[in-house]
VOMIFI-934967 format. One record per residue (C-alpha): chain; x, y, z; residue in three letters. Coordinates in pm, 1 decimal, padded with zeros to 6 digits. Example, Ala and Ser with C-alpha at 12.3 -4.5 7.8 and 13.67 -1.06 7.14 Angstrom:
// residues 2
SITE   chain          u          v          w   res
SITE       A    01230.0   -00450.0    00780.0   ala
SITE       A    01367.0   -00106.0    00714.0   ser
//
This chain:
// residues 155
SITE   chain          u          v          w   res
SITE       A    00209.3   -00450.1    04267.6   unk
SITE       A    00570.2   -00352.7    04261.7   unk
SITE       A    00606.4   -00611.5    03968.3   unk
SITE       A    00332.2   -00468.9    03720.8   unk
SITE       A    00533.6   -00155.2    03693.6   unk
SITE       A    00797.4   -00306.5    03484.9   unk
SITE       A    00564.6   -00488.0    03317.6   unk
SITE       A    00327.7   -00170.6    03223.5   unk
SITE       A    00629.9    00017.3    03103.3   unk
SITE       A    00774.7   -00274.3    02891.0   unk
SITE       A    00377.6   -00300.1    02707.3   unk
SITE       A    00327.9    00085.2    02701.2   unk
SITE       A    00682.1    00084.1    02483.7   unk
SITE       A    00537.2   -00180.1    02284.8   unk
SITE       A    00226.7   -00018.0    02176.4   unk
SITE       A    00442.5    00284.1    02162.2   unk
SITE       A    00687.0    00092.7    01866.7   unk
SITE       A    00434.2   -00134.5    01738.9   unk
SITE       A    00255.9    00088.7    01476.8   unk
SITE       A    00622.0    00171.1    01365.9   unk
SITE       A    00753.2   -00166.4    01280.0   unk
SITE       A    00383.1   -00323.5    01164.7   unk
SITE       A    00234.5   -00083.4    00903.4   unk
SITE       A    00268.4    00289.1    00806.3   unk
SITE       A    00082.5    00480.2    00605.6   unk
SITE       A    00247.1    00718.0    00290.7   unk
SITE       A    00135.4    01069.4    00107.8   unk
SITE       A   -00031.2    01008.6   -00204.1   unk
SITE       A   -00056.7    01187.6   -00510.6   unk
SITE       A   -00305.5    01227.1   -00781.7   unk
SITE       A   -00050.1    01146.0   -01100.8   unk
SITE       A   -00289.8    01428.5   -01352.7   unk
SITE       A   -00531.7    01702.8   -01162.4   unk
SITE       A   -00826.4    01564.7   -01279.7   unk
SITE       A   -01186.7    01524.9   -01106.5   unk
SITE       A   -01167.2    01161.7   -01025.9   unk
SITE       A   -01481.2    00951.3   -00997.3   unk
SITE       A   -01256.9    00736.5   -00701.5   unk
SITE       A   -01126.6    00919.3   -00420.0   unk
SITE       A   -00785.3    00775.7   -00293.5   unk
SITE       A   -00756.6    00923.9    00103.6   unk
SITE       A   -00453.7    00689.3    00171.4   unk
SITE       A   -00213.5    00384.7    00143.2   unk
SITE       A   -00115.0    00137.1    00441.5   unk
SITE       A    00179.1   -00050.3    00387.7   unk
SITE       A    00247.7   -00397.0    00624.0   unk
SITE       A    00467.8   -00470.8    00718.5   unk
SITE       A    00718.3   -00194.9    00735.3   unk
SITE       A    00945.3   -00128.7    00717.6   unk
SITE       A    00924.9   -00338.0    00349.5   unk
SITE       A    01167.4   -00662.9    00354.1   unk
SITE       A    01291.9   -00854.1    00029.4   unk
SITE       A    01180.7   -01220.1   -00007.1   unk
SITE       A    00863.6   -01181.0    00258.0   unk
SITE       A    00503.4   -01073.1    00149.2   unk
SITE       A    00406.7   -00694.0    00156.3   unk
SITE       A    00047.0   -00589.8    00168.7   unk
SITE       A   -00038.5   -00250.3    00024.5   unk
SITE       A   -00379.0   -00143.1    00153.0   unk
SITE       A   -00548.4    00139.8   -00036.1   unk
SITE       A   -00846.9    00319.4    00106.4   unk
SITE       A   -01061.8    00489.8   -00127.1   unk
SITE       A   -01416.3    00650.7   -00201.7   unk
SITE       A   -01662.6    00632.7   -00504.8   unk
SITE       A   -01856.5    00915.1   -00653.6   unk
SITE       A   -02058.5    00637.0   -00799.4   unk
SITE       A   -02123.6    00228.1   -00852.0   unk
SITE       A   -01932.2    00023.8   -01081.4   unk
SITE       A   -01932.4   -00330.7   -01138.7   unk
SITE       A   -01545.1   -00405.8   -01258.5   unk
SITE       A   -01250.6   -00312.6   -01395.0   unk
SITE       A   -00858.7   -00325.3   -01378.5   unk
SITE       A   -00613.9   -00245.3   -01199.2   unk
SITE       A   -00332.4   -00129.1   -01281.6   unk
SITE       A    00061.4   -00082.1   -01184.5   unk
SITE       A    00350.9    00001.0   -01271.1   unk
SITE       A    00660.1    00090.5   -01026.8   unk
SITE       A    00988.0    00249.6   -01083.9   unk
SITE       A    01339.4    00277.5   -00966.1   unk
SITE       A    01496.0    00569.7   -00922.7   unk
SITE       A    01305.3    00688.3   -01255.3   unk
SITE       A    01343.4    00378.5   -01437.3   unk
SITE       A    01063.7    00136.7   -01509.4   unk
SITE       A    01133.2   -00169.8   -01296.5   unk
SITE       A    00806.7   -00348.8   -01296.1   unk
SITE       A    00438.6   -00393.6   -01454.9   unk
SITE       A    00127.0   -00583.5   -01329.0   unk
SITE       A   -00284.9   -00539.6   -01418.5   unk
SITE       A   -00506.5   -00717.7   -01217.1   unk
SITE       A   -00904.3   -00788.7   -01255.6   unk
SITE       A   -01043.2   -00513.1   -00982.8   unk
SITE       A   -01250.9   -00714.7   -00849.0   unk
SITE       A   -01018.6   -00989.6   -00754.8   unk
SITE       A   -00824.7   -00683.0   -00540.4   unk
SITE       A   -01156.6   -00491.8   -00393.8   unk
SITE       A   -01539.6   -00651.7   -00355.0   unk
SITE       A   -01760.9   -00583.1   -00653.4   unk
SITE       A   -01938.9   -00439.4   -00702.6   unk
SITE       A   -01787.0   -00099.2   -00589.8   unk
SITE       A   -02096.0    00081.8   -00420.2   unk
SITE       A   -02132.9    00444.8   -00421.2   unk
SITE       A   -01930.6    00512.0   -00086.6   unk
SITE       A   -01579.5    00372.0    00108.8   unk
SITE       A   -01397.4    00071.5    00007.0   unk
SITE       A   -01021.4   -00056.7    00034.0   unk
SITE       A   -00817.7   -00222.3   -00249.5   unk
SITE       A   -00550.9   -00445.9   -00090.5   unk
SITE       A   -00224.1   -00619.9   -00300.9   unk
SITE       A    00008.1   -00817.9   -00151.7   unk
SITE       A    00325.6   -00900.0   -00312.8   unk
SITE       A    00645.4   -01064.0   -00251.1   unk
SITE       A    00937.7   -00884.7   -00315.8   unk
SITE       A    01247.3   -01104.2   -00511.3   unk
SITE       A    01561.4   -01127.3   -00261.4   unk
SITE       A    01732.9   -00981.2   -00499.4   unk
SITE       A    01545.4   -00674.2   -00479.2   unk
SITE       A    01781.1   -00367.4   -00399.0   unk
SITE       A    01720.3   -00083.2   -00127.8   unk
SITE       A    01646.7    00206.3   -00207.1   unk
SITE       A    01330.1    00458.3   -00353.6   unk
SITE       A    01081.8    00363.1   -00562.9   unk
SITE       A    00784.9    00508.9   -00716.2   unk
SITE       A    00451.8    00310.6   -00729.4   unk
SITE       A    00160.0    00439.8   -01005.7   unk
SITE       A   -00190.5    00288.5   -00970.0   unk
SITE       A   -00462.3    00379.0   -01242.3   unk
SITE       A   -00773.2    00235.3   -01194.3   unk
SITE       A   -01037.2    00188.0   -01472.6   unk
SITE       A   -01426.6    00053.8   -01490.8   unk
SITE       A   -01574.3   -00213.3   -01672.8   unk
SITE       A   -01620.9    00028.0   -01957.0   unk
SITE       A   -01229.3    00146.4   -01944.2   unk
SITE       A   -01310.8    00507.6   -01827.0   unk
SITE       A   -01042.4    00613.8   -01551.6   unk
SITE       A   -01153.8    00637.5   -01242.0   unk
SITE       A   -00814.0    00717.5   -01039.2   unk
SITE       A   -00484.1    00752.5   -01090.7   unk
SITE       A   -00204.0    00786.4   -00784.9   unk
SITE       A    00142.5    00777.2   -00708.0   unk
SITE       A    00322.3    00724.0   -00382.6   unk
SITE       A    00689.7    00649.8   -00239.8   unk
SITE       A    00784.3    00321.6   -00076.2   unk
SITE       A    01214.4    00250.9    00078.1   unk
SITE       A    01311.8   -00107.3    00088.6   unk
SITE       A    01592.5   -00059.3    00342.4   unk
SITE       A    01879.3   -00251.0    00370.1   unk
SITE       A    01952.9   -00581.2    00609.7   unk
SITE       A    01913.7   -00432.6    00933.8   unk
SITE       A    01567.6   -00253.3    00894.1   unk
SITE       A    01447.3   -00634.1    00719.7   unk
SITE       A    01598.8   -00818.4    01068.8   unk
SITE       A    01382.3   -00560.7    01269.1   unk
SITE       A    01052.2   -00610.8    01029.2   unk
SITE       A    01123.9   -00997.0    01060.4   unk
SITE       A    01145.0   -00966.4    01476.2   unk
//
């Protein structure tokens, strides 16, 4: 019995530092006050801390005010102000359509270049339906830190 003490302590710690190293979830802002048909209540990032060269999924949980069948997606993200980087995706191919009056999650995974460099960055996601009316429009904050935060998100 003596044994499972150490044992205990080392997987308490664990589940302790787990949620820390695996995913986190960041503040997100409506880019215009505006009364959006899609709700966003929060972004997931895994793993994080975010490492250059290795896949990051961005996990984006949202509500409808009503159905829609399509749309796009997109992004744009920024570096310290500047315009870095540009992508729109089909919605559907990010999210299950069609989008049912109710919860659903929007996940993009990406893989960072190597070359990436640490530091802040802005990410804006607009959303529009099949018939190009807006239906949200966010911004949130994401660090890509330097080597030693990547070794520990590698570990």
């Amino acid at each position: 019995m003596v044994q499972l003490k150490p044992l205990t302590a080392l997987l308490f710690s664990l589940c302790l530092l787990l949620p820390w190293i695996s995913a986190k979830s960041t503040d997100v802002h409506y880019y215009k006050k505006a009364n959006y048909d899609v709700k966003v209540s929060g972004v997931e990032i895994t793993p994080f801390p975010i490492s250059r060269g290795k896949e990051t999924t961005f996990s984006i949980a949202a509500s409808s005010d009503r159905a829609f069948s399509g749309g796009k997606l997109t992004i744009d993200v920024s570096y310290f102000g500047f315009h870095v980087h540009g992508e729109t995706h089909d919605l559907c191919a990010k999210t299950a359509c069609p989008v049912s009056v109710g919860d659903f999650v929007i996940s993009h995974s990406q893989s960072l270049p190597g070359i990436t460099p640490p530091g802040s960055y802005t990410l804006k996601m607009s959303m529009v339906d099949e018939n190009k009316k807006q239906l949200t429009c966010i911004t949130f904050y994401f660090s890509i830190g330097l080597t030693a935060s990547e070794t520990l998100a590698s570990s």
